[in-house]
SENU-489757 format. One line per field, with one value per residue: x, y, z negated of N, C-alpha, C in turn; residue in one letter. Coordinates in steps of 0.2 Angstrom, whole numbers. Last residue first. Example, Ala and Ser with C-alpha at 12.3 -4.5 7.8 and 13.67 -1.06 7.14 Angstrom:
! residues 2
nxx	(64:66)
nyy	(-11:-28)
nzz	(-35:-39)
caxx	(68:62)
cayy	(-5:-22)
cazz	(-36:-39)
cxx	(64:66)
cyy	(0:-16)
czz	(-39:-39)
type	(s:a)
This chain:
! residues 453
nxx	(-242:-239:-230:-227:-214:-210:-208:-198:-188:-187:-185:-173:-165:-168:-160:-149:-147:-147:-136:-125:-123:-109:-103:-110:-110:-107:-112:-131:-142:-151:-160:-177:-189:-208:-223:-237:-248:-252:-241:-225:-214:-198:-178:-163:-150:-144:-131:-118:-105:-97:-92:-103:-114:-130:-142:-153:-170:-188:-201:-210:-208:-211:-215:-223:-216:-207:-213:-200:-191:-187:-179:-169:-164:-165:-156:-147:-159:-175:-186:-186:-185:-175:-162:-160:-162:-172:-163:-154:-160:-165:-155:-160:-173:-173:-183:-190:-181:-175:-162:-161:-163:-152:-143:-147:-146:-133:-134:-139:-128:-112:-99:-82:-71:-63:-66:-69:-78:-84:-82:-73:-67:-65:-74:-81:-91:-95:-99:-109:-122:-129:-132:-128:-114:-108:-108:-98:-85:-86:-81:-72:-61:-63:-55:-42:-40:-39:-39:-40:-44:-53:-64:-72:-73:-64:-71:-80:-72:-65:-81:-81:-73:-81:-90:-85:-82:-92:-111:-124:-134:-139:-129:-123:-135:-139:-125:-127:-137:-135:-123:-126:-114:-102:-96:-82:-74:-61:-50:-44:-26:-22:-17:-10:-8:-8:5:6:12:13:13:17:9:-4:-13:-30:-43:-49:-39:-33:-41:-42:-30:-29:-40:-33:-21:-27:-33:-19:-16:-26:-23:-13:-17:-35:-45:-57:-71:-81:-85:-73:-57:-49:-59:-57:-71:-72:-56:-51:-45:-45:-44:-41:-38:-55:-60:-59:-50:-39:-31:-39:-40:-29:-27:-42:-39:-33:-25:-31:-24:-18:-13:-15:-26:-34:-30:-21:-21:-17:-7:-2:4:4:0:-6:-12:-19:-28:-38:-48:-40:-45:-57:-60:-52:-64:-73:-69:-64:-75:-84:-76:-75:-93:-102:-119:-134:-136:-145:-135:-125:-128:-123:-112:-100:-83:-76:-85:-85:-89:-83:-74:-63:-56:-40:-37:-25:-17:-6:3:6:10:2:-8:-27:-36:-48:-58:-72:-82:-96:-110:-123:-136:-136:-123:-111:-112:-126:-121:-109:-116:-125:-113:-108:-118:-122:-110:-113:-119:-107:-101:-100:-100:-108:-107:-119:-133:-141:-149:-164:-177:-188:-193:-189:-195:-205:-217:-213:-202:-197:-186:-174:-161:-157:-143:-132:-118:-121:-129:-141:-145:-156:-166:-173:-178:-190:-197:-197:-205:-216:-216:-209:-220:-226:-218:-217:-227:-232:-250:-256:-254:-247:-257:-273:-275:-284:-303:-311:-322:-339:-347:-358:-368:-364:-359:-370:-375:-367:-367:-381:-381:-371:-373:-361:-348:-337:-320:-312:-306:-308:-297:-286:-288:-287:-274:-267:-269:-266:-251:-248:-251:-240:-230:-231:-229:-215:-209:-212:-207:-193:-192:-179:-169)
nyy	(-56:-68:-79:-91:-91:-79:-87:-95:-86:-83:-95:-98:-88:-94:-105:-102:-90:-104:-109:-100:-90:-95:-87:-73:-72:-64:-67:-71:-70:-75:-74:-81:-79:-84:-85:-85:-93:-88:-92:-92:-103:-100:-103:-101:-97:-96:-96:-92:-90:-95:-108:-110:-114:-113:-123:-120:-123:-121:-121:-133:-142:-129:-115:-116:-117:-110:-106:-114:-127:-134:-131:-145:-157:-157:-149:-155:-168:-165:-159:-146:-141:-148:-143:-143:-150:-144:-132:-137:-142:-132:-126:-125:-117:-104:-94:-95:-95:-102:-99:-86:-87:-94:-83:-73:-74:-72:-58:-51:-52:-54:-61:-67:-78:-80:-91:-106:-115:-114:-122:-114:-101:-88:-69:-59:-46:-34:-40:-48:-48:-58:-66:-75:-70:-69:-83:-84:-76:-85:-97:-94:-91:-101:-111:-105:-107:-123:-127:-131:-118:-111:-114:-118:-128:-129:-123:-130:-143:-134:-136:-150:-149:-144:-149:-163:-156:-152:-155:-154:-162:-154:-151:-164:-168:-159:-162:-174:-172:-166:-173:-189:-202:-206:-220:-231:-242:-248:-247:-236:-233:-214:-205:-199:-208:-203:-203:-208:-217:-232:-248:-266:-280:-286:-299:-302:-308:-301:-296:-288:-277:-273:-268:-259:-247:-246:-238:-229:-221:-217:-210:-199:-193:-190:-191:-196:-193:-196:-198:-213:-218:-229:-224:-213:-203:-196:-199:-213:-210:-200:-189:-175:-170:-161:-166:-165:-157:-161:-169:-163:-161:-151:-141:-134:-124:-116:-110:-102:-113:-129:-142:-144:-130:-137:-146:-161:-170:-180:-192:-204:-220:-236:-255:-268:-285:-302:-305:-308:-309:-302:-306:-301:-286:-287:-291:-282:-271:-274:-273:-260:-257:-260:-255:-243:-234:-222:-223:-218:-203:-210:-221:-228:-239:-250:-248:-253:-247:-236:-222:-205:-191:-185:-187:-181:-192:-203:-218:-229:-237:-252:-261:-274:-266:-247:-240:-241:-235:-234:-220:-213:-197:-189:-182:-170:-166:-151:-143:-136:-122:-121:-133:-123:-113:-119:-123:-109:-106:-113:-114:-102:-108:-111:-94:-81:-67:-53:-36:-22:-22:-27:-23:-28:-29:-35:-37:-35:-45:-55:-61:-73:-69:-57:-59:-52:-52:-48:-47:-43:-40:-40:-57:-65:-64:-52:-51:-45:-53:-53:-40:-39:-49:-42:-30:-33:-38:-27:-15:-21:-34:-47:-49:-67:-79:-79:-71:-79:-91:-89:-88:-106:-111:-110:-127:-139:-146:-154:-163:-170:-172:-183:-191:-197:-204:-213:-216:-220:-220:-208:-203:-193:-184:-185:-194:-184:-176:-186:-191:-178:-174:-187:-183:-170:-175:-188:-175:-172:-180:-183:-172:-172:-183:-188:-206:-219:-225)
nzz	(415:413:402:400:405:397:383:387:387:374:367:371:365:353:352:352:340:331:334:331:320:316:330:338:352:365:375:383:396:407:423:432:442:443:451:447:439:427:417:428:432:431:432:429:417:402:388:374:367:357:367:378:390:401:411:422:419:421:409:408:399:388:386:375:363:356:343:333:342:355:364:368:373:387:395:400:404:401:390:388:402:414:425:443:453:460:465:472:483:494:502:517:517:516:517:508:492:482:483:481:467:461:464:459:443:443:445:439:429:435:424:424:419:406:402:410:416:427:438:445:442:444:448:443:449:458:470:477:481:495:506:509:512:499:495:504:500:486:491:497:485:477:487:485:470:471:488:501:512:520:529:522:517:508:498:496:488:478:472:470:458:449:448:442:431:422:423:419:424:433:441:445:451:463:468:472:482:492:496:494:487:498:507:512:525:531:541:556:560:561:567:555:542:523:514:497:481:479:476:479:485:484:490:490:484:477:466:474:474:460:458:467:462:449:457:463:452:446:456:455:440:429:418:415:398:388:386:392:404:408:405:412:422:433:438:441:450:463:475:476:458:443:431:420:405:391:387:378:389:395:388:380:388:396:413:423:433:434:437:453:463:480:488:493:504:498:493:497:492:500:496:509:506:510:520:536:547:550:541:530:532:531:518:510:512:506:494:492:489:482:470:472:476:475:464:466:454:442:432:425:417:424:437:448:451:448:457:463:462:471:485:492:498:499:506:504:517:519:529:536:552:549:540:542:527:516:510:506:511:505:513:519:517:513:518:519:514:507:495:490:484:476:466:460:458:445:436:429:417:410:406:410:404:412:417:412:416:408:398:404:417:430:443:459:472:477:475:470:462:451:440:426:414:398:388:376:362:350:346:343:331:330:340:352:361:354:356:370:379:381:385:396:406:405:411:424:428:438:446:446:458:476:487:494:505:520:519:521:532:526:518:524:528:539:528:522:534:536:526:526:538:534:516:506:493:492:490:477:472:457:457:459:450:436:439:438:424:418:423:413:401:401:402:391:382:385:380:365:362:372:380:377:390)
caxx	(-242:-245:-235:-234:-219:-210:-213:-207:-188:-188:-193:-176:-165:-168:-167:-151:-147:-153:-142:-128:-129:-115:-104:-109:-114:-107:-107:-127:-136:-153:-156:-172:-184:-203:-215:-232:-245:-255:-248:-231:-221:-203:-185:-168:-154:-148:-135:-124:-106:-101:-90:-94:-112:-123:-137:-145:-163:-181:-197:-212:-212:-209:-208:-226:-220:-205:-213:-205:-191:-190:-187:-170:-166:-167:-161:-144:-154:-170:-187:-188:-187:-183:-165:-161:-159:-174:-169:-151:-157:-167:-154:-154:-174:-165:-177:-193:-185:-182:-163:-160:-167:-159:-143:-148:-151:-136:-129:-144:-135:-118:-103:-88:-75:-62:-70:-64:-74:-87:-88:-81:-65:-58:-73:-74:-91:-96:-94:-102:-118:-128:-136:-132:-119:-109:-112:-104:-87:-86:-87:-77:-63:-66:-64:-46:-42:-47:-35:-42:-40:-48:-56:-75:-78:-59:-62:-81:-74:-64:-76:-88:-72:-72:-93:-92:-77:-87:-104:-119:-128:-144:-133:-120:-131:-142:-129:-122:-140:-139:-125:-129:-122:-104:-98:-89:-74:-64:-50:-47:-34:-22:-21:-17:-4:-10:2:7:11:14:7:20:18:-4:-7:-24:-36:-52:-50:-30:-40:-48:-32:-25:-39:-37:-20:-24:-37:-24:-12:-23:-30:-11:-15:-28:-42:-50:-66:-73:-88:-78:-62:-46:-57:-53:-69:-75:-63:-51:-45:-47:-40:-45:-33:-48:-57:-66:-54:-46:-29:-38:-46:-34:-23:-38:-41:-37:-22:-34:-27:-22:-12:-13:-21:-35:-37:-19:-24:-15:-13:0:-5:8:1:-1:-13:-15:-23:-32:-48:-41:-37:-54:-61:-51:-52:-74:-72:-61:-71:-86:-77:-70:-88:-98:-112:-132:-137:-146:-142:-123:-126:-130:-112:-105:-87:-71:-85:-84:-93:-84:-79:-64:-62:-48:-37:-32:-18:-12:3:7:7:8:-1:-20:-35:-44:-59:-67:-80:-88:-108:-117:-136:-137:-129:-110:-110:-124:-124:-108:-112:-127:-118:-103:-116:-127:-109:-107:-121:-107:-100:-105:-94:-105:-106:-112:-128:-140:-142:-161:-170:-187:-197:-186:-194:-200:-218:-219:-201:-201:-187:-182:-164:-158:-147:-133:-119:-121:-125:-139:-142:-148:-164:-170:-173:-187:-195:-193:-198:-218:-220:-204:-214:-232:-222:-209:-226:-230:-242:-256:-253:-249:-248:-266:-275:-278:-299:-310:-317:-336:-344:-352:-368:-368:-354:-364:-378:-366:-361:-379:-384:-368:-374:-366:-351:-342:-325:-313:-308:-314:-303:-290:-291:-293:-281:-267:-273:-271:-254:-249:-256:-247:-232:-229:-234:-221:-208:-216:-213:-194:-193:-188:-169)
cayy	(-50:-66:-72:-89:-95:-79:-81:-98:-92:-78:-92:-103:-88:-85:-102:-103:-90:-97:-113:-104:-89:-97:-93:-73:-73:-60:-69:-67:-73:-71:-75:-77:-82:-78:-89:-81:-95:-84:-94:-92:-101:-105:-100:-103:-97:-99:-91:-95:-89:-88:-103:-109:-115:-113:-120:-121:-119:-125:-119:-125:-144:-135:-116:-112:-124:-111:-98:-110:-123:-139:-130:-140:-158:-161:-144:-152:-166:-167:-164:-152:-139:-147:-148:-139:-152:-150:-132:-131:-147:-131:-126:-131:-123:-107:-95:-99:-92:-102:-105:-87:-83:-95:-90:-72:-76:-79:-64:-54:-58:-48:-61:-60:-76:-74:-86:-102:-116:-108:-123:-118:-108:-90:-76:-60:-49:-31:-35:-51:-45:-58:-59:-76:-71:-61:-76:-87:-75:-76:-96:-96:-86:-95:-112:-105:-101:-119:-127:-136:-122:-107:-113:-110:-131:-133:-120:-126:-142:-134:-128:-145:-155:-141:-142:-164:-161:-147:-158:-148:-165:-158:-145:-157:-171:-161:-154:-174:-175:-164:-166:-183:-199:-204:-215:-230:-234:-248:-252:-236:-238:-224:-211:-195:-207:-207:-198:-209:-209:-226:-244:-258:-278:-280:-298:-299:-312:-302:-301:-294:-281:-276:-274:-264:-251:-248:-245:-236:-225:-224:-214:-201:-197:-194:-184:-198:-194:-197:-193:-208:-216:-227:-228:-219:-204:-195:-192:-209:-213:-201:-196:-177:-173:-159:-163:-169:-158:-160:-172:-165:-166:-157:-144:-138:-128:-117:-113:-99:-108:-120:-140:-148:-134:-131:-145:-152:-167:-173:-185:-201:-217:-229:-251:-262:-278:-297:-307:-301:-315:-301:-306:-308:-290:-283:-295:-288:-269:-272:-282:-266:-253:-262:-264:-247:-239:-229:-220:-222:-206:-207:-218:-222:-233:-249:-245:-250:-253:-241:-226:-212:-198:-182:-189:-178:-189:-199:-210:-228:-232:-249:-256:-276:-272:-251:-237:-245:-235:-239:-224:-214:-204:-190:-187:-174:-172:-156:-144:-142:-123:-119:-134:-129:-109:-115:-127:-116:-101:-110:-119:-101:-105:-116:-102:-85:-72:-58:-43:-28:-16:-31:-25:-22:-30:-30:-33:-37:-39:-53:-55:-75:-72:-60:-56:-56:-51:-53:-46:-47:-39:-34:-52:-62:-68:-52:-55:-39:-49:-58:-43:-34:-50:-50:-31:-29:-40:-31:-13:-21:-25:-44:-48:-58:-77:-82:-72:-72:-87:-91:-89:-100:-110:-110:-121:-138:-138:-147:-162:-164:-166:-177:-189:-191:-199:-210:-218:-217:-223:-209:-203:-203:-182:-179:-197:-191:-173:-181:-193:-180:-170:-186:-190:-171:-171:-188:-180:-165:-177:-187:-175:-167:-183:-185:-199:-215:-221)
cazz	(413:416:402:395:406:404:383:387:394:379:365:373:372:357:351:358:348:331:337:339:323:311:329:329:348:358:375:378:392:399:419:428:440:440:452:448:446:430:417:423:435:428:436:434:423:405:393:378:376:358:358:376:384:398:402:421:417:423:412:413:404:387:389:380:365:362:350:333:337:348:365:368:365:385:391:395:406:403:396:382:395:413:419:435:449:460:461:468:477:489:495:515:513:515:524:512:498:482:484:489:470:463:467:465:447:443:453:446:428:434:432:422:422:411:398:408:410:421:432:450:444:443:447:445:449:451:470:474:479:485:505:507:518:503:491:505:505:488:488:499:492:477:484:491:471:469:482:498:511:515:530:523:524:516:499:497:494:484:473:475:466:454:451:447:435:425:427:418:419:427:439:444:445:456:466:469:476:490:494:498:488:493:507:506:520:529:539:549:561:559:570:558:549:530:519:504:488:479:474:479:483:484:486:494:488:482:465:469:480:466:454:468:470:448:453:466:457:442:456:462:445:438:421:415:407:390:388:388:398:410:401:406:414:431:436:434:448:459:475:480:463:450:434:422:410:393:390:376:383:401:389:377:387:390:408:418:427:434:434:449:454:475:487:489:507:501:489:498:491:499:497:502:509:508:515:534:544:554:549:531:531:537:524:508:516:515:496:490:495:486:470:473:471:480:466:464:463:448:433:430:412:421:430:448:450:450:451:465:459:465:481:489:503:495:506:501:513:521:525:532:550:551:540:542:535:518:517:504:512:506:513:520:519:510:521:521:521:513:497:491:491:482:471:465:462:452:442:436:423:414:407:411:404:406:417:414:420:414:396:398:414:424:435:451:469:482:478:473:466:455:447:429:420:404:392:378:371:354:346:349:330:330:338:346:360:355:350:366:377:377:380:391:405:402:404:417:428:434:450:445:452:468:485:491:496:514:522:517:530:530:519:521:521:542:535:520:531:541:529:522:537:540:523:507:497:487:495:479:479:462:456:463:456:438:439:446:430:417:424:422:404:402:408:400:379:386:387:369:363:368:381:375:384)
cxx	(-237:-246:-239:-236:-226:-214:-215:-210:-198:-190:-193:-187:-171:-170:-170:-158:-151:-154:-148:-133:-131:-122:-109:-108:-110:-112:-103:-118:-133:-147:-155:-165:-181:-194:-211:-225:-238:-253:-253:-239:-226:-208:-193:-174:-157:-152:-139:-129:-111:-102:-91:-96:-104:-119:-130:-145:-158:-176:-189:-206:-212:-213:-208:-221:-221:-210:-210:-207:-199:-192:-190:-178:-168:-170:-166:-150:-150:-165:-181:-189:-189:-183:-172:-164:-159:-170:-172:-158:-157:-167:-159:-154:-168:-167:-173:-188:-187:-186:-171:-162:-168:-164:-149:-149:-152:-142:-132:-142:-139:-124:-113:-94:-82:-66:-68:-68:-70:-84:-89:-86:-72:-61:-68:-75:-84:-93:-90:-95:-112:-124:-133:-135:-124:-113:-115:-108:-95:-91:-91:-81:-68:-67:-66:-56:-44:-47:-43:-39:-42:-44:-51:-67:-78:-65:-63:-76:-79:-67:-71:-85:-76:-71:-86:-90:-80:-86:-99:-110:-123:-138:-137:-125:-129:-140:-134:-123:-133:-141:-126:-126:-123:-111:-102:-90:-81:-65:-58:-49:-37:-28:-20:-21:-11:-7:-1:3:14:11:12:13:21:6:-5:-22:-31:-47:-50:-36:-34:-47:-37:-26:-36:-38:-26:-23:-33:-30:-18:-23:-31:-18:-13:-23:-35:-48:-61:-73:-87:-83:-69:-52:-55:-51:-63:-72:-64:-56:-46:-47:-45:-41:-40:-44:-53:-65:-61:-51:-34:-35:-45:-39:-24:-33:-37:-38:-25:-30:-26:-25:-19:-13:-19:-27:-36:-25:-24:-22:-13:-8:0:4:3:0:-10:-19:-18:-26:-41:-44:-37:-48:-61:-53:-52:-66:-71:-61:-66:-80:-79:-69:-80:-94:-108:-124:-134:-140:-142:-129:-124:-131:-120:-106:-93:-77:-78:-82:-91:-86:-80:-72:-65:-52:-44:-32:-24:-11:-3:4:11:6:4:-15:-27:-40:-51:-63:-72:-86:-100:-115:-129:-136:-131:-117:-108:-120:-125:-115:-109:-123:-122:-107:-109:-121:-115:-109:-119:-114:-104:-105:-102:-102:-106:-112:-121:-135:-137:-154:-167:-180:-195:-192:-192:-197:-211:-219:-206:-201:-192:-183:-170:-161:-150:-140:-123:-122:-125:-133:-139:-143:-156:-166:-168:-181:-190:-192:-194:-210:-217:-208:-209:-225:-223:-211:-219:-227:-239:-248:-254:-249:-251:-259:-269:-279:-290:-304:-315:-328:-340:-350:-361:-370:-358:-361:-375:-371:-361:-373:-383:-373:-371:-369:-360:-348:-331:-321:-309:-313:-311:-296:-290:-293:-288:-272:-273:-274:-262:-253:-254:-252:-236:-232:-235:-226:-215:-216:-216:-203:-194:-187:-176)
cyy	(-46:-59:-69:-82:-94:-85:-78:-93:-91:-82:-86:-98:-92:-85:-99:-103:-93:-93:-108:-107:-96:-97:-95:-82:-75:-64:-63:-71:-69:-77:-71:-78:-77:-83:-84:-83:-91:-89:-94:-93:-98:-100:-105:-100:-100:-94:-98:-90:-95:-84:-98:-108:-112:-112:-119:-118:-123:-120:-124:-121:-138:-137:-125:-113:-123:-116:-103:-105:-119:-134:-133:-137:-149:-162:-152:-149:-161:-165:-170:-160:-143:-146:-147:-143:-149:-152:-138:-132:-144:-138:-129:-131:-126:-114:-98:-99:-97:-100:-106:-94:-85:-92:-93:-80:-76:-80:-70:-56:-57:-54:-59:-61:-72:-73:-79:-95:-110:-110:-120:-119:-110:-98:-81:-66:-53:-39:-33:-44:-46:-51:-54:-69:-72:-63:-72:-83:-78:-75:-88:-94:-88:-92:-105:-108:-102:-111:-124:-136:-126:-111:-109:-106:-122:-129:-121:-121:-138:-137:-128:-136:-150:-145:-141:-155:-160:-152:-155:-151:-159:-161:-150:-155:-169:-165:-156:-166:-176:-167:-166:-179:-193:-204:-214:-224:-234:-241:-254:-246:-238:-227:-216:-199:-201:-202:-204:-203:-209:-221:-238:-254:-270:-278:-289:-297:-308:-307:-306:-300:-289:-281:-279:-270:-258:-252:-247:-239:-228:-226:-220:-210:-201:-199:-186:-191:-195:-197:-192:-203:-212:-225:-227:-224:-213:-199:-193:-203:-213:-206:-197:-187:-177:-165:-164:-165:-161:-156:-169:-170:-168:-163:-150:-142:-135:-122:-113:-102:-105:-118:-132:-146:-138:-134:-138:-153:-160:-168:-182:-195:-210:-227:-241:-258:-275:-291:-306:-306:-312:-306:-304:-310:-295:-288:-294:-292:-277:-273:-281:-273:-258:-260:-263:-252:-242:-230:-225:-219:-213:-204:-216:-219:-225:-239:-246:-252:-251:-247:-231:-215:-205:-187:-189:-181:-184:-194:-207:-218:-231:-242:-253:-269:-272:-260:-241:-241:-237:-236:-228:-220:-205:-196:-184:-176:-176:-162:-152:-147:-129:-119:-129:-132:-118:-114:-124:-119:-104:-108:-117:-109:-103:-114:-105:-92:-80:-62:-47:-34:-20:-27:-29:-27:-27:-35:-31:-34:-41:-47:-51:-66:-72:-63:-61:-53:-54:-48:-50:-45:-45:-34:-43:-59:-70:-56:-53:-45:-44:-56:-49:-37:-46:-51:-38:-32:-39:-37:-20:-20:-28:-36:-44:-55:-68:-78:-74:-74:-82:-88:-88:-98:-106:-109:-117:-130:-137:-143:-153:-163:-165:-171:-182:-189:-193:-202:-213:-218:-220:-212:-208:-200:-189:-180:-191:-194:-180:-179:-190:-186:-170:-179:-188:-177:-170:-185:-185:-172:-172:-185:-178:-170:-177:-185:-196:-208:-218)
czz	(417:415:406:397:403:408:392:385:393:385:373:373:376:363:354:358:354:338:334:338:329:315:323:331:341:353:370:376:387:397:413:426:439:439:448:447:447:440:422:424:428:431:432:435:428:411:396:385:376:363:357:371:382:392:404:415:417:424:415:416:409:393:389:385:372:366:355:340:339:342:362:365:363:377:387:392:398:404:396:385:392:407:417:429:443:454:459:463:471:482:491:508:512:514:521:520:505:489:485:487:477:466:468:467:454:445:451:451:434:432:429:430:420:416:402:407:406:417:428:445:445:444:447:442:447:449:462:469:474:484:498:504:517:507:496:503:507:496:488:499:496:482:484:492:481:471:477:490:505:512:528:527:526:519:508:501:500:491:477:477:472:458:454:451:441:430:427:420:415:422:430:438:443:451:460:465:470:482:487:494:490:493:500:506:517:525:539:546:556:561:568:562:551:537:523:507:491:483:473:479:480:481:490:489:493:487:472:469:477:470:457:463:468:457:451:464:460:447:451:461:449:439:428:418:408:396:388:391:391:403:405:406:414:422:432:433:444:456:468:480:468:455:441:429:413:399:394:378:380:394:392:382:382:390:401:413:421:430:434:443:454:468:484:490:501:504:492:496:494:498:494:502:503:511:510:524:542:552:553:540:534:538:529:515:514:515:505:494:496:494:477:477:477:473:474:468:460:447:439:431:418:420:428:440:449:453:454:458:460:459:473:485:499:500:504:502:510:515:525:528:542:548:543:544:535:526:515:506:510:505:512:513:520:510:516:520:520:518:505:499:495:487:475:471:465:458:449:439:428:419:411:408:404:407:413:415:419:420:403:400:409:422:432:448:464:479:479:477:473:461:447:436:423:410:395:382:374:361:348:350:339:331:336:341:357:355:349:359:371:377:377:385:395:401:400:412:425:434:443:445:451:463:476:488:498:508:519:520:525:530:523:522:522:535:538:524:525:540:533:523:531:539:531:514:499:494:490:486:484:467:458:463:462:445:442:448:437:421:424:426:411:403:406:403:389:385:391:379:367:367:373:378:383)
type	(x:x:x:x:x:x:x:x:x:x:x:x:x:x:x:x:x:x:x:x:x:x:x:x:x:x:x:x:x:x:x:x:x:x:x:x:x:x:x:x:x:x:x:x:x:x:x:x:x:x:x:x:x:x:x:x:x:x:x:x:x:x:x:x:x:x:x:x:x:x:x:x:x:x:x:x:x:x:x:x:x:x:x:x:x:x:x:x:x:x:x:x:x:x:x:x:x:x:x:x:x:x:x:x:x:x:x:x:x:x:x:x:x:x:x:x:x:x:x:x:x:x:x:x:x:x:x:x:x:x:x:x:x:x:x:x:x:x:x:x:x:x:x:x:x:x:x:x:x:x:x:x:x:x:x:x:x:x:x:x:x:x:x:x:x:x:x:x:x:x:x:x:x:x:x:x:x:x:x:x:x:x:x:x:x:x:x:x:x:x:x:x:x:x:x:x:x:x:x:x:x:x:x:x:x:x:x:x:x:x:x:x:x:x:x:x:x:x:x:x:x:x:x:x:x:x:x:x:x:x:x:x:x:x:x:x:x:x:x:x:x:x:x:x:x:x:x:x:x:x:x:x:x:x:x:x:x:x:x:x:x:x:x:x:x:x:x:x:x:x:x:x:x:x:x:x:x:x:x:x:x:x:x:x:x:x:x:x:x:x:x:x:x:x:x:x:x:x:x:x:x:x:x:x:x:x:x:x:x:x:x:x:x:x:x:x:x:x:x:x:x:x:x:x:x:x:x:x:x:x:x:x:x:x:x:x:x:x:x:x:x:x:x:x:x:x:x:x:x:x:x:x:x:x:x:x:x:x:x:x:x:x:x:x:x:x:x:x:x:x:x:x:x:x:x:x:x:x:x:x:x:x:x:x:x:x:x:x:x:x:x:x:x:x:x:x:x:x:x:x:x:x:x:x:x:x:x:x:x:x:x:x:x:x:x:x:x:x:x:x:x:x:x:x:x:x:x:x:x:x:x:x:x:x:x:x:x:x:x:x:x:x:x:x:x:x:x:x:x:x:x:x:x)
């Protein structure tokens, strides 16, 4: 897919400034003798640079946001918050004493608590393992991305797949002169309601939710690429399994729910993409499905158990270790679907905030995945109207979104170097007003990218 122009217009003036300091630091043929009387001018170490960038006030802050701000098309209830990152303080904030109904910026605060206690480098695996001669089990591993078969149209990470879990159990079999079998599926890794009480009763028939389940492919949708889902997860990844292993020359007699044994023989198994990088899919895609998988598996790694409200409690609990304040807070599911959740702006921004600091490199996907202003991801058609150009290329924001619930939290370097992360939501927005808002919100981001002050 073309890049938007502004896109490209960010990255051939990056091109053209990584040219330029290569092409200043090309050695420059010469003799040994000039080498070493540049070698004896040369200067004498400098000594470290100071902390980046000139250090922002609230006055020089307030100044470039007050009118932005004032935007009616914001509603009554709406705020943001700024910290300083590079100097380790807040600057400034209006309206950031309540809490707001976050949407899908609550997924920071999934994937941070995710990313802490299971570390970016881990892996879920989706594994074949033997129930007895002739019986085998497909057992989920909670894989958020598992595909039936691989996809042009999947992009980064690259996914596991069925088909290849499929090919592995097919010539396991066949080495054992096994040619016919029963196939049990077994989901039991989450457990509690498949779909969140808080949600709307609308979202999983719509699609734009599937039933949460430790076993599933395409996230649960019918179709790859649809939103259509299935109400039994579980059960259509066997039966898409059992058509595979058909492919493959194993006669598959029966498809139900099973318990694997605790010592079965494993068969075969396909591991997921890192973490680390299912985080950043997450985050750059705005992923519910992807963030509720990652909520209980927050749940099991915090031994609260494999439900969503045992996510929460994890998650909470991570919060609290990572320094956050969780208290003014009230959390219900992992994506922000649900309009009951309330959460202070310097909890969204906390999350980025601990991701940026130099005691947590495990987070820092949390930041690599945030979409890029007029770039990528949810923020890809964004930062196209008037006052935003100063934000394209600069700033990186989790979006969020509902029916008069917009916000944005991440972080951008102003002019100056100065690392600033924020959050700026509103959940009082006039519907006729949404795309004047998000405006709003988009000229606030790039007024922080431009300011230096």
């Amino acid at each position: 897919m073309a890049r938007p122009a502004r896109a490209a217009f960010v990255t051939l003036v990056a091109t053209a400034l990584c040219a330029g300091l290569v092409s200043s630091a090309r050695a420059v043929p010469g003799s040994a003798q000039t080498t070493r009387q540049a070698t004896a001018q040369a200067p004498a170490v400098l000594a470290p640079a100071a902390t980046e960038g000139a250090a922002p006030t609230a006055a020089g802050v307030g100044k470039a946001l007050t009118a932005i701000l004032k935007d009616p098309s914001l509603g009554p209830h709406h705020g943001i918050y700024v910290y300083d990152a590079s100097r380790n303080k807040p600057v400034f904030s209006v309206g950031a004493a309540t809490p707001y109904t976050p949407a899908s910026t609550l997924k920071l605060l999934t994937t941070v608590s995710a990313l802490a206690n299971l570390g970016p480098d881990r892996t879920f695996a989706t594994k074949v393992v033997s129930a007895g001669k002739g019986s085998i089990v497909l057992v989920g591993g909670g894989d958020p991305l598992l595909a039936v078969k691989p996809s042009a149209s999947d992009g980064f990470p690259t996914r596991a797949t069925l088909q290849a879990l499929a090919a592995s159990t097919a010539k396991a079999l066949k080495a054992q002169g096994i040619a016919s079998v029963t196939l049990g599926y077994d989901a039991s890794l989450f457990s509690g309601p498949a779909i969140n009480a808080n949600w709307e009763a609308n979202y999983v028939p719509e699609g734009i939710a599937a039933p949460t389940s430790a076993l599933w492919v395409n996230e649960g949708r019918l179709s790859p690429g649809m939103a259509k889902r299935s109400t039994l997860p579980a059960q259509a990844a066997a039966t898409s399994f059992q058509k595979l292993l058909l492919q493959y020359g194993i006669k598959v007699a029966a498809t139900k729910a099973a318990k694997a044994p605790a010592a079965a023989t494993p068969l075969a198994q396909v591991k997921s993409p890192t973490l680390g990088q299912i985080v950043e899919y997450v985050n750059l895609h705005s992923d519910n499905d992807g963030a509720e998988v990652l909520l209980r598996q927050v749940g099991i790694a915090t031994g609260n158990g494999g439900s969503y409200a045992g996510g929460v409690t994890g998650l909470r609990a991570t919060l609290t270790k990572l320094g956050l304040d969780v208290s003014k807070a009230r959390i219900y599911d992992g994506s922000g679907l649900t309009r009951a959740n309330k959460v202070p702006l310097d909890l969204l921004a906390g999350a980025v905030r601990v991701a940026v600091s130099k005691d947590h490199p495990e987070l820092r996907h949390l930041l690599t995945g945030l979409p890029v202003a007029g770039f990528n991801g949810s923020l890809r058609e964004r930062f196209t109207t008037a006052g935003t150009g100063t934000g394209t290329g600069m700033v990186r924001a989790k979006t969020g979104t509902l029916t008069g619930v917009h916000s944005l939290a991440g972080y951008a370097r102003d002019r100056t170097g100065t690392l600033l992360v924020f959050a700026i939501a509103s959940d009082s927005v006039p519907v006729p007003k949404t795309l004047d808002a998000r405006a709003a919100l988009d000229r606030a981001t790039a007024a922080l990218a431009n300011c230096g002050c």
